[in-house]
C-alpha positions in Angstrom: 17.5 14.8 28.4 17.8 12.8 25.3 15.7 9.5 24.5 18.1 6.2 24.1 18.5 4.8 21.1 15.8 2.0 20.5 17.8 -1.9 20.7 18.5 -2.9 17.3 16.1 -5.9 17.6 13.3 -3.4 18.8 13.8 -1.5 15.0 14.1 -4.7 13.2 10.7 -6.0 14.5 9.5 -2.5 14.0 10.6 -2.7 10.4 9.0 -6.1 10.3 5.7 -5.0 11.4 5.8 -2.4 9.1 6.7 -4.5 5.9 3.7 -7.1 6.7 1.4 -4.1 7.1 2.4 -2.8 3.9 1.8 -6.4 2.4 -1.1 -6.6 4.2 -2.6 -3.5 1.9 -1.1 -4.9 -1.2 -3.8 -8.0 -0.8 -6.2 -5.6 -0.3 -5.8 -4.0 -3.2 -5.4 -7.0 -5.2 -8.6 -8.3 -4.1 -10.5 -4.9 -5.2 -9.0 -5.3 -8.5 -11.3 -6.9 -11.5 -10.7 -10.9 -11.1 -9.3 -10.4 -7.2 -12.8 -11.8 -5.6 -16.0 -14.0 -6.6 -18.0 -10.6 -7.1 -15.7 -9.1 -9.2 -14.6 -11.4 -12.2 -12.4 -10.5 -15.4 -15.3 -10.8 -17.9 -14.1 -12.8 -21.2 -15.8 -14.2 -24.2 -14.3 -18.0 -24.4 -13.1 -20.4 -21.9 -10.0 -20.6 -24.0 -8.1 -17.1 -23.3 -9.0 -17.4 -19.4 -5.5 -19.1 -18.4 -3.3 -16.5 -21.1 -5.6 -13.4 -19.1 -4.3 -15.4 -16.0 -0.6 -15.4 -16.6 -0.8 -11.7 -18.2 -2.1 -10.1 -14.6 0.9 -9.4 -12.2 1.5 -10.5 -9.0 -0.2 -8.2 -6.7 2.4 -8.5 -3.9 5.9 -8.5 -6.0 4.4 -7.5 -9.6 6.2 -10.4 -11.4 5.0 -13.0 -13.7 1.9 -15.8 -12.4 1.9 -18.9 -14.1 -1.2 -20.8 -13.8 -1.3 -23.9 -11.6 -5.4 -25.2 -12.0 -8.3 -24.0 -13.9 -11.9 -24.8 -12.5 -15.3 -24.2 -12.9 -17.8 -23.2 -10.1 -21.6 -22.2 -10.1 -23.3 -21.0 -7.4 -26.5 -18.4 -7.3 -27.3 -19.3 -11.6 -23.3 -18.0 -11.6 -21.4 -19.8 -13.4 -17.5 -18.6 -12.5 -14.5 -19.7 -13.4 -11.9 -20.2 -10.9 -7.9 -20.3 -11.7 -5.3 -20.5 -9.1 -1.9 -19.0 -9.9 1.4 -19.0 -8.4 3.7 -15.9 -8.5 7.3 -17.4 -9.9 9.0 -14.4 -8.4 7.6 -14.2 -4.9 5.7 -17.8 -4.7 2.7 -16.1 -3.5 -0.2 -17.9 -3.9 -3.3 -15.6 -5.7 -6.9 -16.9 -7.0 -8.7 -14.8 -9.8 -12.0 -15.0 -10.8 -13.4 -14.6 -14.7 -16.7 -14.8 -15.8 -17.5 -16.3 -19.4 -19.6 -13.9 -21.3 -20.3 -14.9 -24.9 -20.5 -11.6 -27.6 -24.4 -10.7 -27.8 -26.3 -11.3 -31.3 -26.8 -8.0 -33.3 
């Protein structure tokens, strides 16, 4: 005997799940990547190049283009991080990275 043919809503909302599982692992990944959490900054030598290192990482949901929406400074720990909030202008996804200011050592 053959299996019926699921409804067409019951593969739509299997589709569904499937997609926001799939995005669900993109996040992930974009919060394992270097600047993606608090523990795990982008390392940089000035203040100045943190918010052109923040529009040059791609979205991690969509890979398109952030642009920068607020730049702050946080210290916790004797950790001084810096905290910029970006907006995906492709997807509108929200994403935080983290840098840490690093000046060059003296020789």
């Amino acid at each position: 005997m053959a299996s019926k043919k699921p409804r067409p809503r019951t593969e739509r909302r299997a589709a569904d799940r499937a997609a926001e599982a799939a995005t669900r692992t993109r996040d992930r990944i974009a919060r394992l990547e270097p600047g993606g959490a608090r523990d795990w900054p982008i390392v940089v030598d000035s203040a100045v190049v943190i918010e052109a290192r923040a529009a040059a990482v791609p979205c991690g949901h969509c890979g398109g283009p952030l642009k920068v929406l607020d730049h702050d400074a946080r210290a916790s720990d004797d950790q001084r991080r810096r905290e910029v909030r970006a907006r995906c202008q492709r997807c509108s996804r929200d994403r935080t990275l983290w840098f840490e200011i690093v000046p060059p050592a003296d020789n």
